[in-house]
C-alpha positions as CSV (number, residue, x, y, z in Angstrom):
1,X,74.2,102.8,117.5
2,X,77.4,103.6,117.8
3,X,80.0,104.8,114.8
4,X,81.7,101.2,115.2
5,X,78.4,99.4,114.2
6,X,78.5,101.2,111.0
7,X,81.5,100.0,109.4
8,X,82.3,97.2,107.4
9,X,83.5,94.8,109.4
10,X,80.5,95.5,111.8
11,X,77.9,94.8,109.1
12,X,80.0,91.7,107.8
13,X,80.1,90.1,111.4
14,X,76.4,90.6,111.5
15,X,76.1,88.8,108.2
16,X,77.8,86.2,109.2
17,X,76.0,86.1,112.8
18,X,72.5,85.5,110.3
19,X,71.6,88.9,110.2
20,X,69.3,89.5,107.3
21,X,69.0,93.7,107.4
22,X,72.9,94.2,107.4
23,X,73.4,92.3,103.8
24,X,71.1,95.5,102.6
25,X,73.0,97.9,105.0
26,X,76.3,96.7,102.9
27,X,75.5,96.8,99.6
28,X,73.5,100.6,101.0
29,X,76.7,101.9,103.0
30,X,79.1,100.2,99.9
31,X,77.7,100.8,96.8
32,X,78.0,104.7,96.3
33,X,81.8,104.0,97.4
34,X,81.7,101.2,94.3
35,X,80.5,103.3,92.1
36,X,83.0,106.3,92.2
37,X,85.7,103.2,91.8
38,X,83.9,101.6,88.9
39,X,82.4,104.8,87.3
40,X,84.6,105.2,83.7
41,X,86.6,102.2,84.3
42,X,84.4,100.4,81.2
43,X,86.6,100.1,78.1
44,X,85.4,102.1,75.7
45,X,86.1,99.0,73.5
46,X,83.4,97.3,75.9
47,X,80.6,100.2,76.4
48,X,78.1,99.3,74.1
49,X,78.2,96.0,75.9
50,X,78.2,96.8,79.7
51,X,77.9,99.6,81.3
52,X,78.3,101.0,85.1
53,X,75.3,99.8,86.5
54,X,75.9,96.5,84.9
55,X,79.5,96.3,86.2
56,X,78.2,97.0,89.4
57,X,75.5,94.6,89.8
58,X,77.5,91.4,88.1
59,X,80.5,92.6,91.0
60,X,77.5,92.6,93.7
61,X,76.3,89.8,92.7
62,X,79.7,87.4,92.3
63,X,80.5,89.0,96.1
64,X,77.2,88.7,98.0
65,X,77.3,84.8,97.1
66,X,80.8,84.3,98.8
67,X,80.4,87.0,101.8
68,X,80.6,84.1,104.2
69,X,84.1,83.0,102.7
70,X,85.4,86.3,102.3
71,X,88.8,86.5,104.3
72,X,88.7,90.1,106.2
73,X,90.9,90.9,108.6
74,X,91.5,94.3,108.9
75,X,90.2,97.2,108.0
76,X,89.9,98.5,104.3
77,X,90.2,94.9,103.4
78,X,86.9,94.2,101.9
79,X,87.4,97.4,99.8
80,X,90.4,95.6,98.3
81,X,88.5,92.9,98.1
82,X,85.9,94.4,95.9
83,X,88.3,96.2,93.6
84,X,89.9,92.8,92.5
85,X,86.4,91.5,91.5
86,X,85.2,94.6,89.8
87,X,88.5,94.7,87.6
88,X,88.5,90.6,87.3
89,X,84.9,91.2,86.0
90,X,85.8,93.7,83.5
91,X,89.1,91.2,82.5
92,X,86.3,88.8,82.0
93,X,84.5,90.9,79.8
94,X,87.5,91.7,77.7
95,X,88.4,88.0,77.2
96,X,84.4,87.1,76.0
97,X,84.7,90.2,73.7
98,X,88.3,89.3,72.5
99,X,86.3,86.0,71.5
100,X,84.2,88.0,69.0
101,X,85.6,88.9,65.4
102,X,86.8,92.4,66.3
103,X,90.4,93.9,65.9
104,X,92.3,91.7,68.6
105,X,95.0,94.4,68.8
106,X,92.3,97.2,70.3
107,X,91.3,94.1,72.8
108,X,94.9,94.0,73.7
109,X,95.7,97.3,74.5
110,X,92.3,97.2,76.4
111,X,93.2,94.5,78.4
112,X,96.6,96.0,79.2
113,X,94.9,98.1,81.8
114,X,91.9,99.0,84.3
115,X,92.7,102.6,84.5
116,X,89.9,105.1,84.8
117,X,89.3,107.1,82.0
118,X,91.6,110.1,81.4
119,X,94.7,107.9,82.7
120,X,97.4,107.0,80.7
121,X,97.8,103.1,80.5
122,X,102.2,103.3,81.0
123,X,100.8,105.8,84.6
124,X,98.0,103.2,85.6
125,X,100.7,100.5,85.0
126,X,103.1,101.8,87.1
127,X,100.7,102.9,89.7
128,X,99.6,99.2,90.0
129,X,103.4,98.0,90.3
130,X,104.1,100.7,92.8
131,X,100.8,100.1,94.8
132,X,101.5,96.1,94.7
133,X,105.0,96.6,97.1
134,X,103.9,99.0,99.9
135,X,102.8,97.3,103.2
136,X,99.2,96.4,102.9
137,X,97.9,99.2,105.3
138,X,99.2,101.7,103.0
139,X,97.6,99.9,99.9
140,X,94.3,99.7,101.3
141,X,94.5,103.0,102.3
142,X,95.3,104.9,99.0
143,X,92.6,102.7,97.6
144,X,90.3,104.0,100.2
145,X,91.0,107.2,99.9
146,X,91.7,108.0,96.1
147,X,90.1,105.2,94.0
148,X,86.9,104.6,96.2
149,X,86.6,108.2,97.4
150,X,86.2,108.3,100.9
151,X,86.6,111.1,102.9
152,X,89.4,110.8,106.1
153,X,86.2,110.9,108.0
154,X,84.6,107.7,106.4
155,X,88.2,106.2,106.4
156,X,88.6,107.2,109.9
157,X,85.3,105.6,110.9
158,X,86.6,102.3,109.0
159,X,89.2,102.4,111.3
160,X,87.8,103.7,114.1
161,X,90.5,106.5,114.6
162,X,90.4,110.2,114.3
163,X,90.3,111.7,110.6
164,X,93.3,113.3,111.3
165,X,95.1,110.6,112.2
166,X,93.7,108.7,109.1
167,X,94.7,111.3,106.9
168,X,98.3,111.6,108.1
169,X,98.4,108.1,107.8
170,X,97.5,108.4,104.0
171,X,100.0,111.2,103.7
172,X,102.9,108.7,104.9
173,X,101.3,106.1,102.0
174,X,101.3,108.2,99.4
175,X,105.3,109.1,100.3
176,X,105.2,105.2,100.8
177,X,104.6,105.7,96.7
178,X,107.2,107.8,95.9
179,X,109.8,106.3,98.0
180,X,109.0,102.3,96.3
181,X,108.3,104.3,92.7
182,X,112.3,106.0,93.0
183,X,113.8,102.9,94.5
C-alpha cells in the first residue's frame, strides 16, 4: 500500500466506492487526531454533562451518517470539516443547557467561545477572526498542524508532499496570521 492510500481523501473515496473496512480505517487513522482537538474544549459550565469521549462519539456519529454528502476537495478539508461539527456540537450543548434554570450570564460567556482550556476568550476570538480571512490552504493548514496536532510528516502525507515542504508552507500561514491580524 502505498503512503497515498492512507490519507483521507484515499479512505473517503473508498467509502464512497462501498468499501466497508475504510469507514473503520477513518474513524482509526482520525480519531486520535479528534481527540487532541476536542480534548479540554468542554465548558467547564458543561463537564458534569458531557465529557470528551462523549463529544467525540456524538461528532462521529453526526459525520459518519453524512460521509457520502460531505464536500472534500482538497486536502485538510475534512479536518475542517470535523472541527465545525465538534464546536457546532458543543454550541448545541450550550443552548440545551442555557434552557435549564442556571445563571444565563455564565452560559453566555461560555458560549462566547470554543477555546481550549488555558486560552483567553478576547485571544480565541481573535484567533478565529484572524483564521476566517487567510486563503483556505493556510486555514486548513494551521488547523492541521496546531489544533489537531499533526506532525509535518502526517500533514505532509495528507498532501502527499515532503514534510519540509509542508512545514514551510505552515511557516508562510502562520505569517499569513500576523500579516491579516496587523492589517
Amino acid at each position: 500500500m502505498s503512503a497515498s492510500e492512507h490519507t483521507t481523501l484515499y479512505l473517503l473515496k473508498r467509502i464512497r466506492a462501498g468499501d466497508g473496512q475504510a469507514r473503520a480505517d477513518l474513524v482509526q487513522r482520525i480519531e486520535p487526531l479528534l481527540e487532541r482537538f476536542a480534548r479540554g474544549r468542554v465548558p467547564s459550565l458543561l463537564r458534569h454533562e458531557q465529557d470528551t469521549a462523549d463529544l467525540l462519539q456524538s461528532t462521529w456519529l453526526r459525520v459518519l451518517d453524512k460521509l457520502d454528502g460531505i464536500r472534500v476537495d482538497a486536502p485538510g478539508d475534512f479536518f475542517s470539516y470535523l472541527r465545525t461539527v465538534l464546536l457546532n456540537g458543543l454550541r448545541e450543548a450550550l443552548r440545551r443547557h442555557h434552557r435549564s434554570p442556571i445563571d444565563a450570564k455564565a452560559v453566555d460567556s461560555a458560549s462566547d467561545s470554543m477555546a481550549a482550556e488555558n486560552v483567553a476568550i478576547d485571544d480565541w476570538l481573535a484567533y478565529e477572526q484572524v483564521l476566517a480571512r487567510l486563503p483556505q490552504e493556510q486555514r486548513v493548514l494551521l488547523q492541521m498542524r496546531f489544533e489537531f496536532g499533526m506532525s509535518f510528516v502526517e500533514i505532509a502525507e495528507e498532501f502527499d508532499e515532503k514534510p519540509d515542504a509542508i512545514r514551510m508552507r505552515v511557516n508562510r500561514a502562520v505569517q499569513g496570521i500576523a500579516e491579516v491580524g496587523d492589517g
